[in-house]
N, C-alpha and C positions, 0 to 999 in steps of 0.2 A: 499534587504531583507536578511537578516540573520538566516538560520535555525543551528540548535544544534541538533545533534540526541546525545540519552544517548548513555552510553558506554555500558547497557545491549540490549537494543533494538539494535543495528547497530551488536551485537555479534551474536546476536539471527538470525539476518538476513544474517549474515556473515555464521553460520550453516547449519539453511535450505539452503539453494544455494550450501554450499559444497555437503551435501548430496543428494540432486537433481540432477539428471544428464539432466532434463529438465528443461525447463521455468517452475518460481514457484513464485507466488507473495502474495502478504500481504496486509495491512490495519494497520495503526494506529492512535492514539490519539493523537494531538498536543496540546500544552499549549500556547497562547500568551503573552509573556513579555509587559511590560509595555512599554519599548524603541522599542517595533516590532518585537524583534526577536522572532521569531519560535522554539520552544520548542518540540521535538519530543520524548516523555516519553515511550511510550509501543506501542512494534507492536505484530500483532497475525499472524496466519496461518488459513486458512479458507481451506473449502470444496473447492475444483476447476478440472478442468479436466487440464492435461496438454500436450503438445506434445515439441517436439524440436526446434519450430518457433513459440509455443503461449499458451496462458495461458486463461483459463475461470474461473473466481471465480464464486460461486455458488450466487445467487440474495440472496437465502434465509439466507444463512451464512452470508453476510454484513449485511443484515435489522437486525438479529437478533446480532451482533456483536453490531451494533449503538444503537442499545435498550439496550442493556447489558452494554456499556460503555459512556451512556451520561451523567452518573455525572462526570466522569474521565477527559472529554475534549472533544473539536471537535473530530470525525472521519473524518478527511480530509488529512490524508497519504497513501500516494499509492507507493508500490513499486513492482517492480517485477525484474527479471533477464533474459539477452536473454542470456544464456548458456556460449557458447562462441565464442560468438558475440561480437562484437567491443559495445559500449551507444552508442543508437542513437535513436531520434523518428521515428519508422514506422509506417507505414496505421495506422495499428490495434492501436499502441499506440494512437494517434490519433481519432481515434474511439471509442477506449474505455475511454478515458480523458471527449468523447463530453457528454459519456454516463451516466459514472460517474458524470460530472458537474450536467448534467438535472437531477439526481436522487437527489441531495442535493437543486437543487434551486426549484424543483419539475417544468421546463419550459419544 
């Protein structure tokens, strides 16, 4: 699979993160190409708590984020930042992927 993130949306995430001195993560829109690739047009900043090992985005800021941008695209971008931290999946990532999935397939 081949994703494209725009050159505004990957800037935008490039900012928040500098200015963050915490874990900080986001949500956005994807577009599907006709050949599969993944189109990633606009990310947002939502309500969340943060600390230095993790990140809670707010329930009510996604629901109302996916109401507010379903003519736009899927809502199925997820990113966040571990500071600085090496990428890599932990627990929580983990955890929060399982939680995120059951929210979209509603299982």
């Amino acid at each position: 699979m081949k994703v494209i993130i725009s050159k505004r949306a990957m800037a935008l995430i490039k900012f928040w993160v500098d200015k963050c001195p915490y874990e900080i993560a986001g949500m956005g829109t994807v577009l599907l190409g006709q050949d599969g690739t993944v189109y990633v047009d606009n990310v947002e900043l939502l309500t969340q708590k943060v600390t230095g090992a993790s990140v809670d985005m707010d329930a009510e800021s996604i629901n109302t984020l996916a109401y507010e941008k379903r003519l736009e695209g899927d809502l199925r971008f997820h990113w966040h930042s571990h500071v600085n931290m090496s990428a890599f999946f932990s627990g929580t990532d983990r955890d929060g992927l399982e939680t995120m999935l059951s929210m979209v397939v509603g299982s």
